[in-house]
N, C-alpha and C positions, 0 to 999 in steps of 0.2 A: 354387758347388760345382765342382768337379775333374768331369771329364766322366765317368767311373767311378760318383764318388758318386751323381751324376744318374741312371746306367743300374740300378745298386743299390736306389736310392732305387724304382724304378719297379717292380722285380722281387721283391724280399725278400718271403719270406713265399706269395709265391703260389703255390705249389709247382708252380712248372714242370716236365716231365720232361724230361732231357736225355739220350741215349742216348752211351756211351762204347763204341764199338764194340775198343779198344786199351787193354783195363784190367789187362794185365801190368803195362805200362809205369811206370815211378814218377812220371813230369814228368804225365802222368795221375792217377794216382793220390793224387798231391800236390796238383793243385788241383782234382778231385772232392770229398776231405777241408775243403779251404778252401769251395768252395762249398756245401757241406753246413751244414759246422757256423755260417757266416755266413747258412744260409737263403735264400739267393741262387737255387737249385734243388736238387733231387731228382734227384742222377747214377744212372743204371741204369747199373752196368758187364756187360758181356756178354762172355762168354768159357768155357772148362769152368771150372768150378766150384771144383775144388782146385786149379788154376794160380792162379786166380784171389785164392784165399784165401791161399798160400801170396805170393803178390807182397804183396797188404796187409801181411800180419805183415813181410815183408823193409822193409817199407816205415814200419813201427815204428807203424802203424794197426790197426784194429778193425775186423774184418768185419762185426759186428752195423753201422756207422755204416750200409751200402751196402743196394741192393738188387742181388740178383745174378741175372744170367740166364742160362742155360748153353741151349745151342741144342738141345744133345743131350738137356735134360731139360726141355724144353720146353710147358708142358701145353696150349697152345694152337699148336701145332707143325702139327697140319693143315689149322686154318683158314689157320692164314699161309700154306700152299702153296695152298690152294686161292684165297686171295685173290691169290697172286701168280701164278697160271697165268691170273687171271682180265684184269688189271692187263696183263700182259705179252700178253694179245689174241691167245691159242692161238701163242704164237711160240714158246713153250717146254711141254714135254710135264712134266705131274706129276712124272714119272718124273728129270727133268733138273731141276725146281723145288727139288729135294728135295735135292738136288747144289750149287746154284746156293746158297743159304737158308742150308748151314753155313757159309759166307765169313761172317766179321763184318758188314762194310760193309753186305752186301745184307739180312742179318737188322737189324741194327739202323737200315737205313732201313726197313725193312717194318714195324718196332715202331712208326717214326714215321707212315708212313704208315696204320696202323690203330688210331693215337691211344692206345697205350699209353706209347708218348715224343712228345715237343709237336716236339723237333728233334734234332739228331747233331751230333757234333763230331768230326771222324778228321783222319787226314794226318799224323800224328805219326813214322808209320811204313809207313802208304800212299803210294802217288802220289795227284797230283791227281786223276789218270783212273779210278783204285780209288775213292776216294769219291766222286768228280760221276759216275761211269757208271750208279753205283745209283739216283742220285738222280732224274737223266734220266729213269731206264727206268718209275720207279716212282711220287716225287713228282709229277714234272713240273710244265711250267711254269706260273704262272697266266694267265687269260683275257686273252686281249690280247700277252703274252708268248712270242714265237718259237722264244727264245734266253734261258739263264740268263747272267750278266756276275759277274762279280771288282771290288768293289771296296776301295781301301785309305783308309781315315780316315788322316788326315794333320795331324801333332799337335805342337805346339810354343811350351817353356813353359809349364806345367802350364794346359795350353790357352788360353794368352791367343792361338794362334791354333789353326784347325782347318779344314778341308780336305776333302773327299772329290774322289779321285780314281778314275776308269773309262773304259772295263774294261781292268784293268790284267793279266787272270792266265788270262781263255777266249778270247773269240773272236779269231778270227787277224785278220780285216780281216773288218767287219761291212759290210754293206750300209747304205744309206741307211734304211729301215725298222729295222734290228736295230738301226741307231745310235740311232736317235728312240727305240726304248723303251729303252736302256739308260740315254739323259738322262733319261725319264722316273721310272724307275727309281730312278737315282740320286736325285735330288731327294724322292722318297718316302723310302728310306734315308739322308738328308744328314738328314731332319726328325727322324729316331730319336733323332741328337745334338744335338737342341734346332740348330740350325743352320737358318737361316729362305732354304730355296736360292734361288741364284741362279746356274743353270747355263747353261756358257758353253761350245760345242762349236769344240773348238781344231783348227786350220789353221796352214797356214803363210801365211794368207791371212786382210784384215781384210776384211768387203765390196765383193770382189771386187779387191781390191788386185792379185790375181796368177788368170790363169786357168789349170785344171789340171780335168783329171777327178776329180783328190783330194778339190780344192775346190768341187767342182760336189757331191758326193757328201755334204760336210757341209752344205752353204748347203742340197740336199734333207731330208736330216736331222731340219734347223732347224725349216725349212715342218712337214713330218710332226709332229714335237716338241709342236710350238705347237698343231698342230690336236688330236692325241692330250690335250692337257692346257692348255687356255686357261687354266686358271686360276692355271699357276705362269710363274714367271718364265726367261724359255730364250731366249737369244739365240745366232747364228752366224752365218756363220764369222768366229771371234776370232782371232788371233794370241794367244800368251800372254802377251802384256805388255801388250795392246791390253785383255787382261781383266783383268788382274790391280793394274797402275799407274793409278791415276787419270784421272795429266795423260795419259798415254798413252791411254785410253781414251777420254780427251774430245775428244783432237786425230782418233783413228782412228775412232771410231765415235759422233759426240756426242748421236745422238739412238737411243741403244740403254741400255737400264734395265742391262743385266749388266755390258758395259766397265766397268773399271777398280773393278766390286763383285763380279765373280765367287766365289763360295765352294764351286761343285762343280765339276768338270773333265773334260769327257768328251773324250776322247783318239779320233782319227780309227781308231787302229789298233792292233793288239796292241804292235806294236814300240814305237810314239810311246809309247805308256801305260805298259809294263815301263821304259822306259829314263827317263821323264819322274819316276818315282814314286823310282826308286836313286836317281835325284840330288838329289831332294828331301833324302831321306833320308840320303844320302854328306855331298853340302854344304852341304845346307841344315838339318842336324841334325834335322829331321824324325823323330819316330815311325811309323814305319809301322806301322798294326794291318790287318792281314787276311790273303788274301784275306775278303771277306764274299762270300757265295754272293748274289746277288739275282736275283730274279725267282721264284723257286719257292711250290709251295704249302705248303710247310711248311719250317722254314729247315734245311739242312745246311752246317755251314761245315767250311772245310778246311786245315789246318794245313801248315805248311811243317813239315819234318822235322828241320826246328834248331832248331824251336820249342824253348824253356824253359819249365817249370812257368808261368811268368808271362803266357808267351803264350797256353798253353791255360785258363788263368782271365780272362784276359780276353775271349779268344775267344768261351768260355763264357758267359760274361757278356752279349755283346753276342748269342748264339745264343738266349740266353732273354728277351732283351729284344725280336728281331724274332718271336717268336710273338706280340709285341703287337700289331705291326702285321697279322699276319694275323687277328686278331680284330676290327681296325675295320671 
């Protein structure tokens, strides 16, 4: 199966809720419609109520298809501020919650966070900062987790190969700690796409080939990695072709399980990862799918604002498919 049908196959039927905090929009609206009527999930669009109606009809759709939530008519409207004065740890006054609550973002993370949506999908017309700020303040991270990370499935040829790359889209230069759990991380996220990881924390250095504070920081990483997760497979510090070529890997690192099998890519740094992932993608024809939000307690992903209808159903898609993971 095509790596869609797989995430499909896993999700259909189960009525996930997926909260649409940007349900004017049509490229929204278009694939809410498709994921609905495929059974895929249960879009909540949130927004006032006849904006909201009147976009469906522009949009040549059926309001009865949707469930709709309008903030201002809201019948559980003061529990969500009091859970979210609570959540927020006296830093924001009822008074300001209630202010704070009619932003989309922070309402329909609050839906997700008091389990009336399973996860969020925004960015279509947010920044990055507007959707992940909610998320931070309010989801937060899971146990063990510092730092949430970005990562992009990397796709080619109707997946004869596949890829995750991290963190390609938050943190600017992680420490040696936030590195180890974003490999860890990732490799939890790599398994989502049936992808059996084998991650490989990238330098400009194979063991010890070149010395550098750079390289000290991932080779610690690595150590941390290993210890956080015996049980998966995490080797460093790689060069990328030391990870990724065979022969190259057996010459540079021959007695390391990931050289020249790596299938997840954890990037030393914001720069190395943004710029490692366009080129995939520019010359190496790659599909980029994400950012994917990881590490949180319930998933929020976040859409680049060129997104097309296509990107937000599959986004969709794969947003419904990690509340799996947060049930194992």
């Amino acid at each position: 199966m095509e790596l869609f049908d797989g995430l499909k196959f896993k999700i259909v039927r189960r009525d996930i809720k997926i909260a649409f905090p940007e349900s004017t929009d049509a490229r929204i609206l278009g694939a809410a419609a498709r994921l609905k009527i495929e059974q895929l999930c249960e879009p909540i669009l949130i927004g006032n109520l006849d904006q909201v109606r009147v976009a469906i009809h522009d949009r040549g759709l059926q309001s009865s298809m949707f469930k709709i939530i309008d903030p201002d008519n809201f019948d559980r409207w003061d529990e969500m501020v009091d859970a979210f004065v609570e959540r927020r740890g006296g830093k924001v006054s009822r008074e300001d919650a209630q202010k704070i609550l009619k932003d989309e973002n922070y309402f329909g993370t609050m839906l997700t966070y008091m389990g009336i949506a399973d996860g969020m999908v925004s960015g279509a017309i947010h920044s990055t900062a507007d959707t992940v700020r909610p998320a931070l303040q309010i989801i937060k991270t899971k146990p063990g987790i510092s730092r949430t990370s970005g990562a992009f499935l990397m796709v080619r040829g109707r997946d004869q190969e596949k890829y995750l790359f991290s963190d390609c889209a938050i943190n600017v230069n992680p420490n040696a700690q936030e590195l180890a759990e974003i490999a860890v991380d990732s490799a939890k996220t790599a398994s989502l796409f049936d992808i059996d990881p084998k991650v490989a924390l990238l330098s400009f250095s194979t063991k010890g080939s070149a010395k550098a504070p750079e390289v000290e920081k991932v080779a610690e990483a690595t150590k941390i990695a290993k210890s956080l997760a015996p049980d998966c497979i995490i080797d460093g510090e790689l060069q990328f072709d030391a990870a990724y070529v065979s022969s190259v890997g057996q010459l540079k690192a021959p007695d390391s399980e990931v050289a020249g099998r790596a299938n997840v890519f954890v990037f030393p740094d914001l720069q190395a990862g943004n710029i490692g992932y366009k080129i995939a993608q520019r010359l190496g024809n790659f599909e980029a799918i994400g950012p994917i939000l990881q590490g949180l307690n319930k998933p929020v992903s976040d859409l680049s604002r060129g997104a097309n209808e296509e990107d937000v159903y599959k986004l969709s898609i794969i947003t419904a498919a990690q509340t799996l993971l947060n049930d194992e």
